[in-house]
C-alpha positions as CSV (number, residue, x, y, z in Angstrom):
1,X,12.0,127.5,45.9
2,X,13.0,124.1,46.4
3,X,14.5,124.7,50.1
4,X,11.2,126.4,50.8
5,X,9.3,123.5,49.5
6,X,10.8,120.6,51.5
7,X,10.2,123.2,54.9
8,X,6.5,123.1,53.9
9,X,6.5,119.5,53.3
10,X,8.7,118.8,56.9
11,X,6.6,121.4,58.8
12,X,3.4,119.0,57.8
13,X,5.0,115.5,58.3
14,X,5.7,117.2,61.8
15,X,2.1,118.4,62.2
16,X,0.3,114.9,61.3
17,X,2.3,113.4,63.9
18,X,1.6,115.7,66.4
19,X,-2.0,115.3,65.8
20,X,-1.9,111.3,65.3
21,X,0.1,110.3,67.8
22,X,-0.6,111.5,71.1
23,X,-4.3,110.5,70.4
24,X,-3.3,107.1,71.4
25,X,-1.6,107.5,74.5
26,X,-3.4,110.7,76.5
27,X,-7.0,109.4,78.4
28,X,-8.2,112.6,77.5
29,X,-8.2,114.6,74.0
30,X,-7.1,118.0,74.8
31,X,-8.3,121.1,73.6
32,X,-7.5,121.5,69.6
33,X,-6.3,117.8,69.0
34,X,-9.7,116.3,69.1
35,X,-10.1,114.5,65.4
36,X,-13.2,115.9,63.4
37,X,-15.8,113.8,61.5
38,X,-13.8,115.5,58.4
39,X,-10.8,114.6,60.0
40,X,-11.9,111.1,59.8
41,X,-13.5,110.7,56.4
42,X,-10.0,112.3,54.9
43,X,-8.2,109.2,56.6
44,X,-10.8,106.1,56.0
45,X,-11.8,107.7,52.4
46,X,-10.2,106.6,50.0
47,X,-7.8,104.6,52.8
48,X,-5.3,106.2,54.8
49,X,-2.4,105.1,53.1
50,X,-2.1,107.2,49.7
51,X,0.0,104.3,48.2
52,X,-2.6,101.4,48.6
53,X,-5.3,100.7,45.5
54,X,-2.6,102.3,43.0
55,X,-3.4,101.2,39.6
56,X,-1.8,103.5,37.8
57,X,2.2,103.6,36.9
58,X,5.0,105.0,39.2
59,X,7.7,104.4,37.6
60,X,9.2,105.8,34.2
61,X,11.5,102.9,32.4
62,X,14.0,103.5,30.2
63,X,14.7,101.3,27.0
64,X,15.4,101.2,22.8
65,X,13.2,100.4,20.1
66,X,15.9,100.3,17.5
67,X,19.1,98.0,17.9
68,X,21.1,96.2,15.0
69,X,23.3,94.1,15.6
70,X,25.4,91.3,13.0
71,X,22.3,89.8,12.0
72,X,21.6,92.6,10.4
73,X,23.0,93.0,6.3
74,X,23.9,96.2,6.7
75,X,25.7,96.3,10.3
76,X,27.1,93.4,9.5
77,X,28.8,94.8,6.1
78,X,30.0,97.6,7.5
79,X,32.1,95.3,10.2
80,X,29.6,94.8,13.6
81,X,30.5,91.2,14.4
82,X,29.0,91.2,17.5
83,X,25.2,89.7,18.1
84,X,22.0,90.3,19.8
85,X,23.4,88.5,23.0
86,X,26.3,90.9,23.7
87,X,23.1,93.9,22.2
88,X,21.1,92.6,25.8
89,X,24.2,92.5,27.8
90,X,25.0,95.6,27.6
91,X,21.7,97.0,27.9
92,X,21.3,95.5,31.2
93,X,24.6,97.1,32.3
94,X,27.3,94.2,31.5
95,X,30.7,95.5,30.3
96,X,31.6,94.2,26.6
97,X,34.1,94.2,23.8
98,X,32.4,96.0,20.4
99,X,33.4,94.9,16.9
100,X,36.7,97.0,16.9
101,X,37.7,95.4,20.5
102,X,36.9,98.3,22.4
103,X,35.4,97.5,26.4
104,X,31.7,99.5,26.3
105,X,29.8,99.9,29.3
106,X,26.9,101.9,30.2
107,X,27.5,104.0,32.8
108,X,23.3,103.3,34.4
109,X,21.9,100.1,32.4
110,X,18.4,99.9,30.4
111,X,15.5,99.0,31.9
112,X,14.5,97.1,28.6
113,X,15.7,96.6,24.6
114,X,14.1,95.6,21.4
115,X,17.2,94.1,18.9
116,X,15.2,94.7,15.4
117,X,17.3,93.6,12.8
118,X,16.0,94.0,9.5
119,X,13.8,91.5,8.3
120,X,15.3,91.5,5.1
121,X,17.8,89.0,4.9
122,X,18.3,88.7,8.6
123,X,21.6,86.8,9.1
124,X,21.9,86.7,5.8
125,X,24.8,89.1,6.0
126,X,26.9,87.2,8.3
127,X,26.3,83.8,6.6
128,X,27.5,85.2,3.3
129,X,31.1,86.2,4.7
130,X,31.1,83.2,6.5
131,X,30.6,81.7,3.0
132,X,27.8,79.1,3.8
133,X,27.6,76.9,0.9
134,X,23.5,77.3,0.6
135,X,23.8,80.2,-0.1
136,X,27.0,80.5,-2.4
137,X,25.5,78.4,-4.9
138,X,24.0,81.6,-6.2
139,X,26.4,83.0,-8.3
140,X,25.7,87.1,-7.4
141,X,26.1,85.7,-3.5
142,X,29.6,83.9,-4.5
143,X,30.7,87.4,-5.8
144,X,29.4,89.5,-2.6
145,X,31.4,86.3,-0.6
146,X,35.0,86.7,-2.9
147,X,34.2,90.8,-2.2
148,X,34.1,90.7,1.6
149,X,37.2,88.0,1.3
150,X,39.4,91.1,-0.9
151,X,38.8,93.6,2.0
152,X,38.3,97.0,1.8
153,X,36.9,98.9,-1.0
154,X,36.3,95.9,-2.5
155,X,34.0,94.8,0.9
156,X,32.3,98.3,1.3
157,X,31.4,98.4,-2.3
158,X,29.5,95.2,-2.0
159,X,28.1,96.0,1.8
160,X,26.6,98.8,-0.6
161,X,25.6,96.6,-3.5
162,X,23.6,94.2,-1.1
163,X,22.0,97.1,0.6
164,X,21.3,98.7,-2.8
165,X,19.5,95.2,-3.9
166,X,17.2,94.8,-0.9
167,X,16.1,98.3,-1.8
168,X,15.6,97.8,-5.4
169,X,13.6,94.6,-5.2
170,X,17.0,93.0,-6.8
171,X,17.6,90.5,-3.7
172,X,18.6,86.7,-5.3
173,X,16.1,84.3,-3.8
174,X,18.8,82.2,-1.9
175,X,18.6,84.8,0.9
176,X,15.1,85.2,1.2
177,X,14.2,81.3,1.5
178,X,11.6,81.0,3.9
179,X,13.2,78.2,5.6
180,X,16.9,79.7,6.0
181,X,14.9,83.2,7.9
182,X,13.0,80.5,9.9
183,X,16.3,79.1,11.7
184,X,17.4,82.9,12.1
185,X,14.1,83.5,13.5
186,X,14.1,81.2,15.8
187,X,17.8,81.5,16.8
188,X,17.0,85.0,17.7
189,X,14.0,84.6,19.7
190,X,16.0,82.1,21.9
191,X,18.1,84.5,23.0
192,X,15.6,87.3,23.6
193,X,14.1,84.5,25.8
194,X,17.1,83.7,27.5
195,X,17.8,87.5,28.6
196,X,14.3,88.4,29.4
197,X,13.6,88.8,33.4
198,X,9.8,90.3,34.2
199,X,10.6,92.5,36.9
200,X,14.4,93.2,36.2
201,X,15.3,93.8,32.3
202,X,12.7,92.9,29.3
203,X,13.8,91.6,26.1
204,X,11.3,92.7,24.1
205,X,10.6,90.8,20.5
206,X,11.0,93.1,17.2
207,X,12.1,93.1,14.3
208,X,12.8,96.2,11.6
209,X,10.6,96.4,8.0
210,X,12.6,98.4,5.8
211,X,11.1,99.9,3.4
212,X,13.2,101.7,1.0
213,X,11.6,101.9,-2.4
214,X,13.2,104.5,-4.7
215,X,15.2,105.4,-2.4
216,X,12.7,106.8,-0.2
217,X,12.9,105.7,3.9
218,X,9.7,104.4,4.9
219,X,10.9,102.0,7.5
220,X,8.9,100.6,10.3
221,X,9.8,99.0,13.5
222,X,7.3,95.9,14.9
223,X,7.2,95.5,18.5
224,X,5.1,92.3,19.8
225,X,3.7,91.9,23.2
226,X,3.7,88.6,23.0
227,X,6.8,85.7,24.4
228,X,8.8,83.6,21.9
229,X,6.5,81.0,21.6
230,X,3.9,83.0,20.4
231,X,6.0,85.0,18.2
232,X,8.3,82.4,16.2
233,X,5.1,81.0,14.3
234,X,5.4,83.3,12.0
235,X,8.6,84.7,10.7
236,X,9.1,88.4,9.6
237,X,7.2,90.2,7.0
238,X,9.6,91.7,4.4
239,X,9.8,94.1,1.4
240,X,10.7,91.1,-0.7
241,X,6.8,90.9,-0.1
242,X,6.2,94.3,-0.3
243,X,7.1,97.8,0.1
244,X,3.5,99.2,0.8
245,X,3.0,99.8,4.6
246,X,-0.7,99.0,4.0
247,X,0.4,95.6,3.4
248,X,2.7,95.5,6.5
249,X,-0.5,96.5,8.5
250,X,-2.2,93.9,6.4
251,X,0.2,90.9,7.7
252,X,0.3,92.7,11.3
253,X,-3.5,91.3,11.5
254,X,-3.4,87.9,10.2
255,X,-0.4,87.5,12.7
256,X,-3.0,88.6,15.8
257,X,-5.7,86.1,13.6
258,X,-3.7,83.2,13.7
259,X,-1.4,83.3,17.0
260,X,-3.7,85.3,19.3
261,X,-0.8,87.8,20.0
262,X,-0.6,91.4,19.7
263,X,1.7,93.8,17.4
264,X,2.3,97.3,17.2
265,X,4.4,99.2,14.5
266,X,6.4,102.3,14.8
267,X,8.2,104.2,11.7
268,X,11.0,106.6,11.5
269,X,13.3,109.0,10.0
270,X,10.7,110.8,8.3
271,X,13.5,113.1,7.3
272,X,14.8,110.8,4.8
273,X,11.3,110.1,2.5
274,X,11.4,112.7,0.4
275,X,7.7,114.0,1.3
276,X,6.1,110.6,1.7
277,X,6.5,109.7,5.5
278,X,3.1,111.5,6.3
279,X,0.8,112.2,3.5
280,X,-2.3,114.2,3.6
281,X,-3.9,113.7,0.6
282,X,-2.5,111.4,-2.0
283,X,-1.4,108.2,-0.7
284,X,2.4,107.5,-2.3
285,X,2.0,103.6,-3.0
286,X,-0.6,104.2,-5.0
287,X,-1.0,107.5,-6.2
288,X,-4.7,107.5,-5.4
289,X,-6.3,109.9,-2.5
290,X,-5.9,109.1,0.7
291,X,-9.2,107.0,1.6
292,X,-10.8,106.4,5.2
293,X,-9.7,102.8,5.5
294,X,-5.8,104.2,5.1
295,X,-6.6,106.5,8.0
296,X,-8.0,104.0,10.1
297,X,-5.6,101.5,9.5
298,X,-2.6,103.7,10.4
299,X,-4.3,104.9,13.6
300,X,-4.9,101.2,14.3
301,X,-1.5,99.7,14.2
302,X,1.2,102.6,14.5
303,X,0.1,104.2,18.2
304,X,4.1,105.5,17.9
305,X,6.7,108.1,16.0
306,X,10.2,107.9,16.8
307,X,10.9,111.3,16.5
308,X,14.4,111.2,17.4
309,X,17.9,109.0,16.5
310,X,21.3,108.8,15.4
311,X,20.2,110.0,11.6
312,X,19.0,113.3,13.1
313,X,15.4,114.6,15.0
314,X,12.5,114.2,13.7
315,X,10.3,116.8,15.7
316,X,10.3,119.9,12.9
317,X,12.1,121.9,10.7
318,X,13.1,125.7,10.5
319,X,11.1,126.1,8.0
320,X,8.2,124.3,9.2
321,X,8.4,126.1,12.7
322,X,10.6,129.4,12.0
323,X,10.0,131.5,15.8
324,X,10.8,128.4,17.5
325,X,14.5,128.7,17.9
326,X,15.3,125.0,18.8
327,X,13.7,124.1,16.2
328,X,16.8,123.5,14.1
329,X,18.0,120.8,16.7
330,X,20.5,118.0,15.3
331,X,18.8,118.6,11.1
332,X,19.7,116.1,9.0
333,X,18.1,116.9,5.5
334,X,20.8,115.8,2.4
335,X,17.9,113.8,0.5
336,X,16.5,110.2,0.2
337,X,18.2,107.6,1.8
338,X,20.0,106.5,-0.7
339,X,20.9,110.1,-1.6
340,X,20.0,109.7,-5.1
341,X,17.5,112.5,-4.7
342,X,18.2,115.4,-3.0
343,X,16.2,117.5,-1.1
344,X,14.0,119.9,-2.0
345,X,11.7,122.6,0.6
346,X,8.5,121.4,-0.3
347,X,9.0,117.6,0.9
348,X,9.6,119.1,4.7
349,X,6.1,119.6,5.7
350,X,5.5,115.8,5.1
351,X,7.9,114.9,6.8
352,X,8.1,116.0,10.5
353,X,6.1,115.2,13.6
354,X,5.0,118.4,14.3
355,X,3.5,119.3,11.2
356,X,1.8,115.8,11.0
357,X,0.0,116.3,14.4
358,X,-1.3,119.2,12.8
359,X,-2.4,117.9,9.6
360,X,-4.6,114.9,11.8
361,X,-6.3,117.3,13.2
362,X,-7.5,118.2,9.7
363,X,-7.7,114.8,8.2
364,X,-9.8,113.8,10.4
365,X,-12.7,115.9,8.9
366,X,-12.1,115.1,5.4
367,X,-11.2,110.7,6.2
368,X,-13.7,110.2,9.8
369,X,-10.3,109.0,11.0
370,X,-6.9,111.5,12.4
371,X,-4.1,108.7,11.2
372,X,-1.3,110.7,13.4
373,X,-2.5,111.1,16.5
374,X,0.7,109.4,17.7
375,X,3.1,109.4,20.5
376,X,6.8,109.4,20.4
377,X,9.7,108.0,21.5
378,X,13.5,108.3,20.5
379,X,15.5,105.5,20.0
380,X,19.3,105.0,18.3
381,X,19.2,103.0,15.1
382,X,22.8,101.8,16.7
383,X,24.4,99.5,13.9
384,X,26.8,98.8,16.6
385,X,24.9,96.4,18.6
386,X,25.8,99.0,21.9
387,X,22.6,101.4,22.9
388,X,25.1,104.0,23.8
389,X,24.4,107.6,23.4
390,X,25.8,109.6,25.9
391,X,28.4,112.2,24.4
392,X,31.6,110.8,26.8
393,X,30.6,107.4,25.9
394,X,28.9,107.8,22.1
395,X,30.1,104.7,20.2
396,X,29.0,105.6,16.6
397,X,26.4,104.6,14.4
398,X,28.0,101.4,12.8
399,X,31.9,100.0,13.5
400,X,33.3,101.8,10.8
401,X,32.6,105.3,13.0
402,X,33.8,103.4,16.7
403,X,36.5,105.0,18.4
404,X,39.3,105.7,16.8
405,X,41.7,108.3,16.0
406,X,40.3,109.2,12.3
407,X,37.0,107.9,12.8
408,X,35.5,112.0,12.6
409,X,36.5,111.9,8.9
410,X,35.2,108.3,8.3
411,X,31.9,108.3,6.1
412,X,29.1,106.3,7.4
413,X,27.7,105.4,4.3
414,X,28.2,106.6,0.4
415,X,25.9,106.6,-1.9
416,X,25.8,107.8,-5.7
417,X,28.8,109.8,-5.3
418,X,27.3,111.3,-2.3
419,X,27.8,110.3,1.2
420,X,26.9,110.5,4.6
421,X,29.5,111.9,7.5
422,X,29.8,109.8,10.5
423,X,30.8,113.4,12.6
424,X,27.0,114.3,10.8
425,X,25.0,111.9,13.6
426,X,23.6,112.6,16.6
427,X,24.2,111.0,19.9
428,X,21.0,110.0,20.3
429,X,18.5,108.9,21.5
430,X,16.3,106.7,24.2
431,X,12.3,106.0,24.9
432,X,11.3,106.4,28.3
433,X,7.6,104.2,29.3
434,X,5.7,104.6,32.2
435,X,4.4,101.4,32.9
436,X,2.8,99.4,36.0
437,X,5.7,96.9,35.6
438,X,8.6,96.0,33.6
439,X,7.2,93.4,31.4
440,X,6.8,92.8,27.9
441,X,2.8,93.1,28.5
442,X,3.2,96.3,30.8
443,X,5.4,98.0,28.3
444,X,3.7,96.9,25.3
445,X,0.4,98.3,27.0
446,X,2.1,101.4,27.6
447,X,3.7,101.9,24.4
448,X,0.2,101.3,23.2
449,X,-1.4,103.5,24.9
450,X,1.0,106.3,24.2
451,X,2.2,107.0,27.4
452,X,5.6,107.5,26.5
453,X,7.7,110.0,25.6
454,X,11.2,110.9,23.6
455,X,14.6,112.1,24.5
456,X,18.0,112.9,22.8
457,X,19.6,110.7,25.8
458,X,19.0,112.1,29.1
459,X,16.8,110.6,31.6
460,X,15.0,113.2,32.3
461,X,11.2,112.6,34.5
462,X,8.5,113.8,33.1
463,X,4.7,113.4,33.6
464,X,2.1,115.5,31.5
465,X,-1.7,115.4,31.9
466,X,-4.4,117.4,30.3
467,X,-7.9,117.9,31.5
468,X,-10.8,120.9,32.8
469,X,-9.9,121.6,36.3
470,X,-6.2,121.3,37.0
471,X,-5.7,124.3,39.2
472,X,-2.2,126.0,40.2
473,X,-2.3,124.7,43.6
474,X,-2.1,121.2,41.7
475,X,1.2,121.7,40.9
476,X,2.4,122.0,44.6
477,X,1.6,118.5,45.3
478,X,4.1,116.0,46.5
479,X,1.8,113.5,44.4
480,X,1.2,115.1,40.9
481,X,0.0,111.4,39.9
482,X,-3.0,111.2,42.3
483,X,-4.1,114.1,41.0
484,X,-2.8,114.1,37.3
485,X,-5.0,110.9,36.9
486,X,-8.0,112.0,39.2
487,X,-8.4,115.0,37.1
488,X,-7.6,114.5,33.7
489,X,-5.4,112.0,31.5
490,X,-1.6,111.1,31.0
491,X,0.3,111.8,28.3
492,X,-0.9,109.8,24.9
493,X,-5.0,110.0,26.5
494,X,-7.7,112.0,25.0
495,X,-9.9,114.5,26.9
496,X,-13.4,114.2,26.3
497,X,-16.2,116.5,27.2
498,X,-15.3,120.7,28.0
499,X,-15.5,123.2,30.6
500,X,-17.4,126.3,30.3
501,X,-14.8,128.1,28.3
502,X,-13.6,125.4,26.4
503,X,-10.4,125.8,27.6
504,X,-8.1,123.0,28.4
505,X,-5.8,122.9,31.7
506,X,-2.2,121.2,31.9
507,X,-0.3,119.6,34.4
508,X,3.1,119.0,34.3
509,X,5.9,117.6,36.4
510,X,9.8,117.5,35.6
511,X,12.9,116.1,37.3
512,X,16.1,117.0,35.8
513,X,18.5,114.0,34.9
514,X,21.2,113.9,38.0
515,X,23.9,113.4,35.8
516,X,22.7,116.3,33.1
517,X,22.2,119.7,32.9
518,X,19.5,121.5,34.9
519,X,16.1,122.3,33.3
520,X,15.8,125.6,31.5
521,X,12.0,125.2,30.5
522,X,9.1,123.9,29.9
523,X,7.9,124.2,26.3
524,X,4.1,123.1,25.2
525,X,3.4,123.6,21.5
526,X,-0.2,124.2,20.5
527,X,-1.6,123.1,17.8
528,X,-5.1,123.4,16.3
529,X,-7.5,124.2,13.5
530,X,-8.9,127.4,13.0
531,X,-12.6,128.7,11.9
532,X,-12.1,127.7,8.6
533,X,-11.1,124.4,9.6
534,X,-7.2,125.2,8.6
535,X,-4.3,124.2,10.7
């Protein structure tokens, strides 16, 4: 198929210049290469060259939402000593050492990187090993300090004990001094400044919320269009504040009020919330129904899902889809993130991407408002500082699980007599944006509006649009974009109006990854509501 299509292709590039050039050289037109009035309205309307007036994007680039690094608590405890500078060098394709003095390089660098360490105690971590005297004066900080001085069991236990106090609410109010996140805030931006190039590599500004009340993951990644000196005036919002994503949402909008920058937010790992990543009906911080406002307020400020990562996918569930056979693709489903609940069947349906597209479609009826009509991305959730996923060159999820030779039975974490498995994570994943340039604004706007998409790590092309009259000669084009966006809408759009049968029509174009495996399929999941208004 593809031998016959570059023929066709040839066999017309040879026939335009037959046509075209002569004409200027010959005193007469000969018989059968005289141009036609339609021959000249195809080359003057819209222009001759098919390229000029382009306002839509050409090119796909490649990034992470969703790198820790040591100013992070817990990638710091667990032994990541290296900081968002070596996090961008390597994303734009420099070779460096990790944590456990291992050389990294990415075999084709990132296009762009967020570093979103958790706003909770950011560099807090590091500062308490280091044993800064602000904030040993605490007496529960001087005992984490001695801990991390013992080594070992004695370290990991108190890595777990901080982790465990941020979660609880239990954090001593050293750490969270406004003033100490403001230099760490700052100190971070200027190096996100420093290794941002418009054009070449984008160091995007972010920052993790992390959410983890009762265990449950509810954590939330902000992404700002906006450069440092826009976002530095106000630091981080944290759980110390609260743990209610309403109120994250709440402080995304007096940031826009008082800098005149935009924000977007993003959660993830459904998986691990026990039920309460997407509700439908009773809202979890509150225990009260679900209310219009909630609708429209997620809708408003989280455009994004990352549906994939190192602590497993987050597309569906076996039970949740059972004829799909993929659908039991790298499952990760011991509990709560804390593991002091475990799991139980009927949490899955509120917690999976799938199943929440589906339920929108409902919610919408019942709240004026579908609060997950999102798009997705993948990302890693590297506590490594290294955005490195592919399976030759997978460094691990945090520097206890880096190379080594008895890093497959190291655990990556252990709570409540339970643990997680570092050989349990997945080698994955990256978000891939089409956007008009690599800037913070173009991807921003991108990621916005939703025309993005997910994968477990290989870069694989792909365009999607949906509108009324896509035909099947459409998909012959050597330009699926001119008429993918003539027709209809990208990926993350909305089609309005109908055809006569109400039926919608799909394009879609897909380019394997050269260094991957070869395509096997293309798989669109439908789903809708039914007479009764049922999903």
């Amino acid at each position: 198929m593809n031998k016959t299509l570059r023929v066709t292709v040839a066999a017309l590039a040879m026939t335009a210049v037959s046509l075209l050039v002569p004409l200027t050289i010959q005193a007469q037109d000969p018989v059968g290469l005289v141009p036609t009035d339609a021959d000249a309205a195809a080359i003057k309307a819209p222009g001759y060259s098919p390229y000029a007036g382009r306002s839509f994007p050409t090119q796909v680039f490649w990034g992470d939402t969703h790198v820790h690094t040591n100013n992070s608590l817990d990638a710091r405890g667990f032994g990541v000593i290296i900081g968002p500078e070596e996090a961008f060098r390597f994303a734009r394709g420099e070779e460096v050492m990790s944590s456990g003095g291992e050389p990294f390089k990415l075999r084709r660098p990132l296009d762009w990187l967020v570093v979103a360490d958790h706003s909770d105690g950011m560099g807090a971590m590091k500062e308490i090993i280091a044993g800064n005297p602000r904030l040993l004066a605490d007496p529960t900080v001087r005992g984490w300090h001695n801990a991390f001085k013992a080594g070992g069991e004695e370290a990991f236990a108190a890595t777990m004990e901080v982790i465990n106090a941020f979660a609880l609410g239990n954090t001593p109010e050293v750490v969270l001094d406004v003033d100490f996140q403001q230099t760490v805030w700052d100190e971070y931006i200027e190096i996100a400044e420093r290794f941002n190039d418009p054009g070449r590599f984008t160091a995007m500004i972010g920052y993790e919320w992390t959410s983890t009340e009762d265990g449950n993951n509810l954590h939330r990644n902000v992404l700002y269009r906006d450069d440092g000196d826009v976002a530095r005036r106000m630091v981080p919002y944290t759980t110390a504040e609260s743990f209610n994503p309403e109120e994250l949402w709440k402080w995304m909008a007096r940031y826009e009020e008082a800098t005149g920058g935009r924000v977007l937010t993003l959660a993830h790992n459904g998986n691990m919330s026990n039920g309460i990543m997407f509700p439908v009906e009773t809202n979890p911080a509150t225990g009260q129904p679900l209310t219009g406002d909630y609708a429209a307020q997620r809708a408003r400020w989280e455009p994004l899902y990352e549906v994939t990562q190192i602590k497993g996918d987050g597309e569906t569930h076996p039970m949740l889809s059972p004829t799909d056979e993929f659908a039991d693709f790298e499952t990760l489903q011991l509990g709560n993130l804390n593991l002091t609940v475990v799991k139980e069947d009927w949490m899955l349906q509120y917690e999976y991407a799938r199943q929440a597209l589906k339920d929108g479609l409902k919610m919408e009826g019942d709240l004026g408002t579908n609060p997950y009509k999102f798009g997705m991305v993948g990302s890693t959730d590297t506590h490594t500082a290294l955005s490195a996923v592919e399976e030759e060159n997978y460094i691990g999820k945090h520097a206890g699980t880096e190379p080594t030779a008895g890093r497959w039975n190291h655990p990556m974490a252990k709570f409540a007599g339970r643990q997680y498995d570092g050989w349990a994570m997945s080698a994955s994943g990256y978000a891939a944006v089409w956007a008009t340039d690599n800037t913070r604004r173009a991807l921003w706007d991108a990621i916005m509006r939703k025309e993005v998409y997910a994968t477990t790590g290989p870069r694989i092309l792909v365009r999607f649009w949906g509108g009324w009259e896509f035909e099947a000669a459409d998909a012959t084009s050597r330009l699926p974009a001119e008429i993918g966006y003539s027709k209809g809408v990208p990926m993350g759009g909305e089609i309005s109006g109908a055809n006569a049968d109400g039926a919608p029509t799909f394009l879609v174009a897909a380019l394997k990854d050269p260094y991957s495996g070869n395509l096997d399929r293309i798989q669109i999941v439908k789903g809708w509501l039914d007479g009764s208004g049922e999903t």
